[in-house]
C-alpha positions in Angstrom: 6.2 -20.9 -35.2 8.8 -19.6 -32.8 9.7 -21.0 -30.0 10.8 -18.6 -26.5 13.0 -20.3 -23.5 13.2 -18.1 -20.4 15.7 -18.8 -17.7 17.8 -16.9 -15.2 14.9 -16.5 -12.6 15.2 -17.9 -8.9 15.8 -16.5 -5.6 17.2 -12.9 -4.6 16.9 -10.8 -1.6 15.5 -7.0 -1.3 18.1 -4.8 -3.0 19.6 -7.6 -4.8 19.8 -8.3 -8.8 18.9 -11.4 -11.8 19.4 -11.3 -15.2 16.9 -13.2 -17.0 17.5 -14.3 -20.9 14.8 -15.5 -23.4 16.0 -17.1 -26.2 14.1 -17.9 -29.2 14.0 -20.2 -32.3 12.1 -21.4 -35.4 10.8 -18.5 -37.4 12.0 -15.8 -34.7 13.1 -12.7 -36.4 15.4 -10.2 -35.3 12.1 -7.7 -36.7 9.9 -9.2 -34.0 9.3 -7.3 -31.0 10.4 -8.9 -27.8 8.6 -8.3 -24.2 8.9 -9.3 -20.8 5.4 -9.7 -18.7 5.0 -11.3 -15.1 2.2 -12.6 -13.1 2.2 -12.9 -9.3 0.4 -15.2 -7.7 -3.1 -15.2 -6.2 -4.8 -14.9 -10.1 -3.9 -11.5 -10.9 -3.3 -10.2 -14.5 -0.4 -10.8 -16.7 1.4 -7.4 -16.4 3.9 -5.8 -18.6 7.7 -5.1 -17.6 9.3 -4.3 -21.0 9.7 -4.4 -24.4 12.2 -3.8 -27.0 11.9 -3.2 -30.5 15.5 -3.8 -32.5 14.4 -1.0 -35.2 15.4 2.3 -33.5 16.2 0.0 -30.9 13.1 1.2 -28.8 12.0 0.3 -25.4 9.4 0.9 -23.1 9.2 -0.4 -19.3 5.9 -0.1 -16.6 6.7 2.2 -14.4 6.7 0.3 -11.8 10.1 -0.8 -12.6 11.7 1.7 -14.8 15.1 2.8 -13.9 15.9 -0.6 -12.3 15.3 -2.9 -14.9 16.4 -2.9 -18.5 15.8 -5.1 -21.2 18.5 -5.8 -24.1 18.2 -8.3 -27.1 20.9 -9.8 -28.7 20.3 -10.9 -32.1 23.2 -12.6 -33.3 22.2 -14.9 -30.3 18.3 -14.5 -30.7 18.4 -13.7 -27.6 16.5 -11.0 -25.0 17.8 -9.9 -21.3 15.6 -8.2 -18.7 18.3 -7.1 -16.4 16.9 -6.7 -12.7 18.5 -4.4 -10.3 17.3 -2.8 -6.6 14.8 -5.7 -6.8 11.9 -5.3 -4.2 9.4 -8.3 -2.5 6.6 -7.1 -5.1 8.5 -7.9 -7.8 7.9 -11.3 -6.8 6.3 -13.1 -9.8 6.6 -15.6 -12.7 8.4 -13.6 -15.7 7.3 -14.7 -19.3 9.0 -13.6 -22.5 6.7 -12.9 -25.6 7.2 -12.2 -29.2 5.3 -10.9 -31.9 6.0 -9.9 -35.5 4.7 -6.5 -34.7 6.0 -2.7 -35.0 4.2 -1.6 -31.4 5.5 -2.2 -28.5 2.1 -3.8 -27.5 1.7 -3.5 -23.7 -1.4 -5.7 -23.3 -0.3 -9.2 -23.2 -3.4 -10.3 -25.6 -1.0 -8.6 -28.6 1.1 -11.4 -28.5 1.6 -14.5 -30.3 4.6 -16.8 -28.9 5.2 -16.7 -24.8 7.8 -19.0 -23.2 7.2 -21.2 -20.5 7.9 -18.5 -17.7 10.4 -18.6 -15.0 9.9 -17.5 -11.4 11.4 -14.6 -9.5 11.1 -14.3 -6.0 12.2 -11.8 -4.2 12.5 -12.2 0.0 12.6 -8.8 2.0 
């Protein structure tokens, strides 16, 4: 089992930044792949924000938020960031880390095994 603890979300205005962390124990693996996913209110979908793979260090972000946000693991700390920058009102969400012991970034959240508890962003314009 591995266990995910998000924090770092809360309150930030248009244009404004947050770091989020995610760190993770039990049987996490510095192999696992790491991701970042939201949901905003009103029902919708979980979405995808990034991932991050240690082995080549690869990562992939929606496009809905590339070149503002970046995500970073540190694994001496077990440890993933998702860096927010230029943050606008729809991103606006609750922001999950998830883990798998997989070689794909997976962007559908159903790839998954282990999500934190999620932490919530909002973002006032």
């Amino acid at each position: 089992q591995v266990q995910l603890v998000e924090s770092g979300g809360g309150l930030a205005q248009a244009g404004g930044s947050l770091r989020l962390s995610c760190a993770a124990s039990g049987r996490a693996s510095s192999n696992y792949i790491m991701g970042w996913f939201r949901q905003a209110p009103a029902g919708k979908e979980r979405e995808f924000v990034a991932g991050i793979r240690q082995t080549y260090i690869t990562t992939k972000y929606a496009d809905s938020v590339k070149g503002r946000f970046t995500i970073s693991r540190d694994n001496a700390k077990n440890t993933v960031y998702l860096q927010m920058n230029s943050l606008k009102p729809e991103d606006t969400a609750v922001y999950y880390c998830a883990s798998d012991p997989s070689s794909v970034i997976w962007t559908g959240s159903s790839h998954y095994n282990y999500w934190g508890q999620g932490t919530q962003v909002i973002v006032s314009s």
